[in-house]
N, C-alpha and C positions, 0 to 999 in steps of 0.2 A: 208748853212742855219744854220746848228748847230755850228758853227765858229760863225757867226754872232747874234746866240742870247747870247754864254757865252761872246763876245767881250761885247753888250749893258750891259749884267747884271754882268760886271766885273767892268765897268766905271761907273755904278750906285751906285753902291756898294762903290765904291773909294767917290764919291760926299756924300755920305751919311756919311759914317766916319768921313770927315773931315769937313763937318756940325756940323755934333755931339759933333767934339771935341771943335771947337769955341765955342759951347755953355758952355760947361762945363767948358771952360777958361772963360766966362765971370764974371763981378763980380754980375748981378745981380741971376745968379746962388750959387752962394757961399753966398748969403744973405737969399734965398728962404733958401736953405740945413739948415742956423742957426737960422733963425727966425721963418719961417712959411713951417717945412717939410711937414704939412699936405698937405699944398696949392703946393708942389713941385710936391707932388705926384698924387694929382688931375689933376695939368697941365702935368703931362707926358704922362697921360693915355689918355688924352683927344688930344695931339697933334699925337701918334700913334692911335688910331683911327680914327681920317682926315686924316693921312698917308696913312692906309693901306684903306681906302675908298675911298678917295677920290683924292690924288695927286698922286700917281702913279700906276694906276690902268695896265699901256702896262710893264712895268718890271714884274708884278706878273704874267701875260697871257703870256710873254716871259720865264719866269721860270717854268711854267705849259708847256708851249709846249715844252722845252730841255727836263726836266723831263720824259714827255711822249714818245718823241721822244727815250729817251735810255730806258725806259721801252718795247717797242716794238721791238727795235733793239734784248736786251736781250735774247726776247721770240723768235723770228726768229731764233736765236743759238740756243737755248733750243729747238724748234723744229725739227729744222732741224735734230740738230745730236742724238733728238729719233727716225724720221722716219729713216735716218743712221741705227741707232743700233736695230730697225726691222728688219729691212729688210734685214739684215746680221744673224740676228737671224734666222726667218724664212730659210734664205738658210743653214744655218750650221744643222738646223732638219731637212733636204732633201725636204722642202717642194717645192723647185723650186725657182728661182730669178723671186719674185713679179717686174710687170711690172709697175708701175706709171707712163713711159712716156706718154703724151699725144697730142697732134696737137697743142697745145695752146700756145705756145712759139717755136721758131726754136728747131731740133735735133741737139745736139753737137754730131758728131761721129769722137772718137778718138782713135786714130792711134798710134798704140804702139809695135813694134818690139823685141824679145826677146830673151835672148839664154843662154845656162845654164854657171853657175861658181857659186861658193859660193855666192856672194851675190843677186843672182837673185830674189829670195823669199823675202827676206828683201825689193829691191826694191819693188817688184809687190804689197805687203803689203801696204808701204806705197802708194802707187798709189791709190790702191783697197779703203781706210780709207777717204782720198779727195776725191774719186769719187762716194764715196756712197753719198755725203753732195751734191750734184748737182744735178738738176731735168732734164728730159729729157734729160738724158746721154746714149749715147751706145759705149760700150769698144770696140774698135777691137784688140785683141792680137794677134799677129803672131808669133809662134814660128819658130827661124832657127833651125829644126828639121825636119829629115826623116818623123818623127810620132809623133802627138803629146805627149806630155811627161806626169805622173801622176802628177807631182810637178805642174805645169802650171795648168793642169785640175781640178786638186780638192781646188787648188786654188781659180780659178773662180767661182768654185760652191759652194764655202761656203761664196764669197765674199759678194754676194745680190746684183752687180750691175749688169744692162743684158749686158750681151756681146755676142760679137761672136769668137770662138777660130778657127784658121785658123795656119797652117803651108807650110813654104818656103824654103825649105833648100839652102842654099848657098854652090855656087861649090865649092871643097876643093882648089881648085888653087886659089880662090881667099878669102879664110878666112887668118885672121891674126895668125900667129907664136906666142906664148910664149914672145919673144924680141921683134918682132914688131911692132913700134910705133904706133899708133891709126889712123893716117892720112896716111897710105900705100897703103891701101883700103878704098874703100866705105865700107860703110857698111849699111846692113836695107836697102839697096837698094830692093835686091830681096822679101821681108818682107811688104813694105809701098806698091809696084807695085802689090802684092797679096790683100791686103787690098781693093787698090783702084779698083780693078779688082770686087772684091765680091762687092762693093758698087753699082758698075754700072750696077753689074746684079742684084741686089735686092734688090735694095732700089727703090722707086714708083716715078716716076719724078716730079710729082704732093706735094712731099714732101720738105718743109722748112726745112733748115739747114745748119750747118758748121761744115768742115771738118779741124782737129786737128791733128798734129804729133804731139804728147806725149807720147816722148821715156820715157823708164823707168830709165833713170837715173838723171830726174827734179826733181824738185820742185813748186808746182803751186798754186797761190791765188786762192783760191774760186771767189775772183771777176772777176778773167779774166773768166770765164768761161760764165758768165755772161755779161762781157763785149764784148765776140767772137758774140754773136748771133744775134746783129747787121749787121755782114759784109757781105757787099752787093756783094763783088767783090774777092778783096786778102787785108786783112788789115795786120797791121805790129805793132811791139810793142818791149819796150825794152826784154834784156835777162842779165841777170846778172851772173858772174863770169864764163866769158867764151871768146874766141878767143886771150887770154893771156892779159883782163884788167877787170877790175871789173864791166863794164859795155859796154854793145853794144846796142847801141839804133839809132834810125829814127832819124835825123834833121827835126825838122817840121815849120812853117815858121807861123807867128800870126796868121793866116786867115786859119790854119789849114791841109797845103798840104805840104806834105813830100818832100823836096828840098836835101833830102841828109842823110849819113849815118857817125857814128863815127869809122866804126871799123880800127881798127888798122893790122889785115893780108888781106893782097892785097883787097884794098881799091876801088881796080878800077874795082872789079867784077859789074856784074848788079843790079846785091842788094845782098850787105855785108851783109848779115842777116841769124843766127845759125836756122835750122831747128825747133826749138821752138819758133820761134819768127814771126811768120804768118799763116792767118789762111783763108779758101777759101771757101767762098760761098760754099754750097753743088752743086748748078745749075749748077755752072761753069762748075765742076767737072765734072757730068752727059754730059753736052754739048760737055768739049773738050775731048773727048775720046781718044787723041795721047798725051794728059799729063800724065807725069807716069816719072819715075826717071830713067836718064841713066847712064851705063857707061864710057859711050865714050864722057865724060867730063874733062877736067883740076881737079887738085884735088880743093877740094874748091867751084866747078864751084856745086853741086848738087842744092843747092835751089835756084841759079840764071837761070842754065838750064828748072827748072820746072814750075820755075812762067813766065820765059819766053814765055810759053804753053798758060798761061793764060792772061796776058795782057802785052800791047803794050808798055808799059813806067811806069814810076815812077809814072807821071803825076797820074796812076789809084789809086796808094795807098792808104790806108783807112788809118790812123793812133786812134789807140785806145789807152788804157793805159792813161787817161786823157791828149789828143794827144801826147802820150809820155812821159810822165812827172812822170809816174809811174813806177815803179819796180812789176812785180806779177808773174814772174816764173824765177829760178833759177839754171841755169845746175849744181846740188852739184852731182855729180859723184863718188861713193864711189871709195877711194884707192884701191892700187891692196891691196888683201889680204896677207900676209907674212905667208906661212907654210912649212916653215923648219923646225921645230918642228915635224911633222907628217914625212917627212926624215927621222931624226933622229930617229924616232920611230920605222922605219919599215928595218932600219940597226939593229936596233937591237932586231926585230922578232916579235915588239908589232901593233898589229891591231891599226887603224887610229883613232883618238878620237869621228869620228862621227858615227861609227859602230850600226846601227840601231836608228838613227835619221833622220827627213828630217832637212837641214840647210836650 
């Protein structure tokens, strides 16, 4: 719609210049300007006033409604990220994570697995910053930990979104090495299967909603989140810089049904599609109570094993993301950190740089 009113009042615009200028090429313009400017300037006034009264009155009402339209748009950011910075406030003076979800729109509850390194905190930050700006949101965070950690905990409670903190620890035969590549193990397995485990026991069946894995090492539009609370089933959506191309998305076919996928590693899974990039009805969830994420899978196989749980074929797919046509979450994965510096430091007797800091 806002495409289409600056498209009319670009072309109007164009008409109207090159009106204008034939006039001011004509010669009985250049005669008015030498002979009779009073009489030039009486008729100038008098033809933009029939102008702007009378011959195009839908360009002015098309220029009022763009205008309006980014005037409200404006106020919606500006809203939003005061009630944000509330309600972060409020939690940072221990007052509690003020609750505004309400019934009125689907629950987004999402699903986020976590485990310590340097950049944990930074992730969960920026997670915490995007989730505060979303309405009827609840975080579930699962730490791979014994017990949950203070980093993690006071994290959440100064964040102002409501969440639930939960821990999963992962058997040490099966966590990754120092060298070992990131596809050796699953991982978040035992993490997501806790999550979904606390859901089924306490969330009211009677409740609207959808359910999210939003690991902490994305990036996520504000619009998907909005766009998830439509899905009725398991819908699907691009994911960008991840499975070794810069994009991984749904094939979707005019009439709107997902006929296929682009990804480029083992193509011939049941749906090639990165853990970020589908989202499940909360009912479903509640209903199939033997979907939950396994081990005893092909590597790769984890999100075609799960939605397998859920429905029968492609054929069920939801495709969102203007059926795909959009970019709104982004696997940006921080680097490993590089501290051979902090080595060298402690060869030669000096404590570590972060010595009474949280990183």
């Amino acid at each position: 719609m806002v495409v289409q009113i600056q498209s009319q009042a670009i072309e109007s615009k164009n008409w109207e210049m090159g009106f204008l200028a034939q006039i001011y090429r004509s010669r009985w313009w250049r005669y008015l300007q030498k002979r009779k400017p009073g009489l030039l300037l009486v008729l100038i006034f008098a033809v933009f006033l029939i102008y702007f009264n009378f011959i195009d009155p839908n360009r002015r009402k098309s220029d009022v409604e763009y205008d309006n339209h980014q005037l409200v748009q404006s106020e919606l950011v500006r809203l939003r990220s005061q009630i944000g910075f509330l309600k972060a406030k409020l939690a940072a003076e221990g007052r509690g994570i003020t609750d505004l979800n309400d019934l009125a729109q689907p629950m987004i509850y999402a699903i986020t697995p976590t485990y310590a390194r340097p950049v944990q905190k930074a992730e969960l930050i920026r997670l915490c910053h995007t989730f505060l700006l979303v309405p009827n949101f609840h975080w579930i965070v699962v730490e791979d930990a014994a017990e949950p950690t203070d980093l993690v905990t006071n994290l959440l409670k100064r964040c102002g979104v409501v969440y639930t903190q939960l821990k999963a620890l992962t058997p040490p035969e099966m966590k990754l090495k120092p060298r070992d590549p990131n596809w050796r193990y699953p991982r978040g397995v035992w993490q997501r299967n806790e999550a979904l485990t606390w859901i089924r026991n306490n969330v009211p069946v009677s409740r609207e909603g959808v359910v999210y894995f939003a690991d902490d090492d994305n990036t996520y539009s504000l619009e998907l989140f909005q766009d998830l609370r439509s899905t009725k089933a398991v819908s699907v959506f691009p994911v960008a810089l991840v499975g070794g191309v810069l994009l991984e998305k749904p094939e979707v076919s005019p009439d709107g049904r997902v006929i296929g996928f682009n990804a480029l590693w083992e193509p011939q899974r049941p749906y090639p599609i990165d853990m970020a990039g589908f989202a499940v009805n909360l009912q479903l969830i509640l209903a199939k109570s033997e979907a939950k994420f396994s081990l005893e899978v092909k590597r790769g196989y984890l999100e075609s094993e799960f939605i397998g749980h859920l429905i029968s074929g492609r054929e069920e797919l939801e495709a969102k993301a203007d059926l795909c046509t959009k970019v709104l979450v982004w696997h940006t994965r921080a680097e490993a950190i590089k501290t051979t510096g902090e080595n060298i430091r402690k060869r030669k007797g000096l404590p570590m740089t972060n010595v009474g800091f949280e990183i």
